[in-house]
Structure formats: C-alpha cells, structure tokens
N, C-alpha and C positions, 0 to 999 in steps of 0.2 A: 929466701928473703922476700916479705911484702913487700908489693909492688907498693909505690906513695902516689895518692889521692887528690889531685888539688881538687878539692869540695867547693871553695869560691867558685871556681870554673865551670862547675858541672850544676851551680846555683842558679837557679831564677835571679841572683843580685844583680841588678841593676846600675852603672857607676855613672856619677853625672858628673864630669868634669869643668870647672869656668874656665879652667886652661885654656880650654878647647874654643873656645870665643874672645879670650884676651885681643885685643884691637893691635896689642904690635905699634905701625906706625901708622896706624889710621887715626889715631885721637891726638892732637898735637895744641899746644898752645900758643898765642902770640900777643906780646908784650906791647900795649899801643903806647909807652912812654918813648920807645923811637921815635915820635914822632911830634912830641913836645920838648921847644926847646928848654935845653938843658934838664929835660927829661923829668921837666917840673911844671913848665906854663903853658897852657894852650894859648896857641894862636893863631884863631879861625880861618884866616887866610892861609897862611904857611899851612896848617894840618890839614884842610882840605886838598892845598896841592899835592903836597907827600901822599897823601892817602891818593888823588889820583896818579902818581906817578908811582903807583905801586903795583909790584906782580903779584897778585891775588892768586893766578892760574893756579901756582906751585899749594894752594889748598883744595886741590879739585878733588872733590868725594873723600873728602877728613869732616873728620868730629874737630871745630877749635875753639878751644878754652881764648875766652880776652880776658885780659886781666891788666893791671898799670902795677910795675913791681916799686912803683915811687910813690909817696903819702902826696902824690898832687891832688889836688884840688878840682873836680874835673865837673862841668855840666853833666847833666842825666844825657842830654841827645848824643854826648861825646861817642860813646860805644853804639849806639843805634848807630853811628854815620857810620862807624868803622862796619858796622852788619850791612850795610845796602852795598857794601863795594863789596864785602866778603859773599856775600848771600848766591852770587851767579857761582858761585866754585862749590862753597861748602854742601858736605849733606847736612850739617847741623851745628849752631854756632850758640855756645853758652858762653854766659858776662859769670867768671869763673875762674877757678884752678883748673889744672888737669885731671886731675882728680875725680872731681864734678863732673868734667865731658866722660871718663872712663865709664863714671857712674850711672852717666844716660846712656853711651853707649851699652851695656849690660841690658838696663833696662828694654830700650826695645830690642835687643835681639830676645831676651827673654819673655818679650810678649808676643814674639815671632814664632817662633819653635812650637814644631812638632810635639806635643809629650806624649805619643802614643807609648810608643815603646816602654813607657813607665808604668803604664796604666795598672794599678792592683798588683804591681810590683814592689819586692824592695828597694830600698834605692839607698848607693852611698852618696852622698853628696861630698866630694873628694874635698879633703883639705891639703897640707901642707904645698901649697902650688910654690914652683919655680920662678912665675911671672907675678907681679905684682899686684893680686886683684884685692881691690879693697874690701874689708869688713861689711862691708853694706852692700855688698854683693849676693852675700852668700843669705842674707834677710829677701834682697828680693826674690832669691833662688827658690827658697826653704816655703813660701808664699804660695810660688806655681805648683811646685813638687807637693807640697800636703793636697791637691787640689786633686790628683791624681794618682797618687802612689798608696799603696798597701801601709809601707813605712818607709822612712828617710832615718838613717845613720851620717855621724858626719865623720868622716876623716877617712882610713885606709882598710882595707876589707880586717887586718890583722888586728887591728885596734881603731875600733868604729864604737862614737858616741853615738847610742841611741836618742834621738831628739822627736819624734812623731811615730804614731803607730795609729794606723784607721781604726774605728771600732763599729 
C-alpha cells in the first residue's frame, strides 16, 4: 500500500491566519448614555461628576469603542470629555461601534508585523475563522500580503481562491 503524502506540508505554502490576532477581550466598548439622565439628557454638572466618580482603571491597555446606544442629542465635547478621563487607562479610544475598534485594532497590529516569513512565498490567507473578524480585515490583510508574497490564496489549503499572483 502507498504510503499518503501530505504535499501541503511539505509545500513552500505559507498560511496567514487573523485568528491569530483576534483581540479577544482587549477591544471592549462603553456606552456613555449611563451617564445621561434617563439616558437621553446631558447635564453638565451631574455628567462630569459621574464621569469623575468613575473607575476608568478596569480599561487599562483596551481598545474602547464610545458610542450612546440612545438617539440623544449630545454636544461634539461630549465624548472628548469621556476620552480625557479614559485616555490615562486606554491604549486606544474610538467615538464608534465595536466593530470599528476591532478594525483599528487589526490594523495596527498589521502594520506591526513581521512579513518576512512570507516573502516570495505562497500565502493562504485563511478564511472561515471561528472568531469573529470582520470583512475589512481580510482587505487590510490582502494589502500587506501582495506587498510581499509570491501569491495570496484565500480560504483553506483544500479549497483556496486564488486572489493575487506576483508577475
């Protein structure tokens, strides 16, 4: 009986995972209509106090999404105040969804990174992820990786679109 071959394995292919960087519980967001009564009015007084009687600590080195999940009505300084109290904790503070901060976090870890290892390589840029990375992930990804790689495939060594090829 022939012995079986895994050829993936024994390939130059390259697999680039965003799994691999998905932030977990580092990207968190926080809703500043806690702090408007009945979570529709601001009032300068009372929201400055709340905002200083607030534990910031518990964002220490997070990505936070602010956002107001209520159609209030809110001055532009509103969210800048809430960033001068958050600023000493966070690594990085988007006026945003979650979503948004996943999408900055992405971005600079992926202007971070090493891509040697890809260099005039194949590369899969792996699809069907477990964790929830958004669509505009895999554009910034696709961006570094033509910058470097031989060729980019996207999805699983068994059934990979070809999407780039160097020439």
């Amino acid at each position: 009986m022939d012995e079986i071959v895994n050829k993936v394995a024994q390939s130059s292919l390259q697999v680039f995972d965003l799994e691999d960087y998905f932030p977990d519980n580092h990207v968190v967001d926080l809703d500043i209509s806690q702090w408007l009564l009945e979570g529709f009015i601001l009032k300068e007084s009372d929201f400055r106090t709340q905002l200083k009687n607030t534990d910031f600590s518990i964002y220490q080195d997070k990505y936070v999404a602010l956002y107001c999940s209520t159609d209030a009505v809110l001055p532009a300084w509103t969210f800048a105040l809430v960033t001068v109290h958050l600023a000493p904790f966070a690594l990085k503070i988007i006026h945003g969804s979650k979503k948004a901060a996943i999408i900055e976090w992405y971005q600079d870890i992926l202007n971070k990174l090493d891509y040697t290892d890809y260099f005039q390589k194949p590369v899969i840029l792996k699809g069907c992820s477990k964790k929830p990375v958004p669509n505009e992930v895999y554009t910034l990804a696709i961006q570094k990786l033509m910058q470097v790689s031989k060729s980019v495939m996207f999805g699983e060594a068994c059934s990979a679109v070809p999407l780039f090829k160097n020439k």
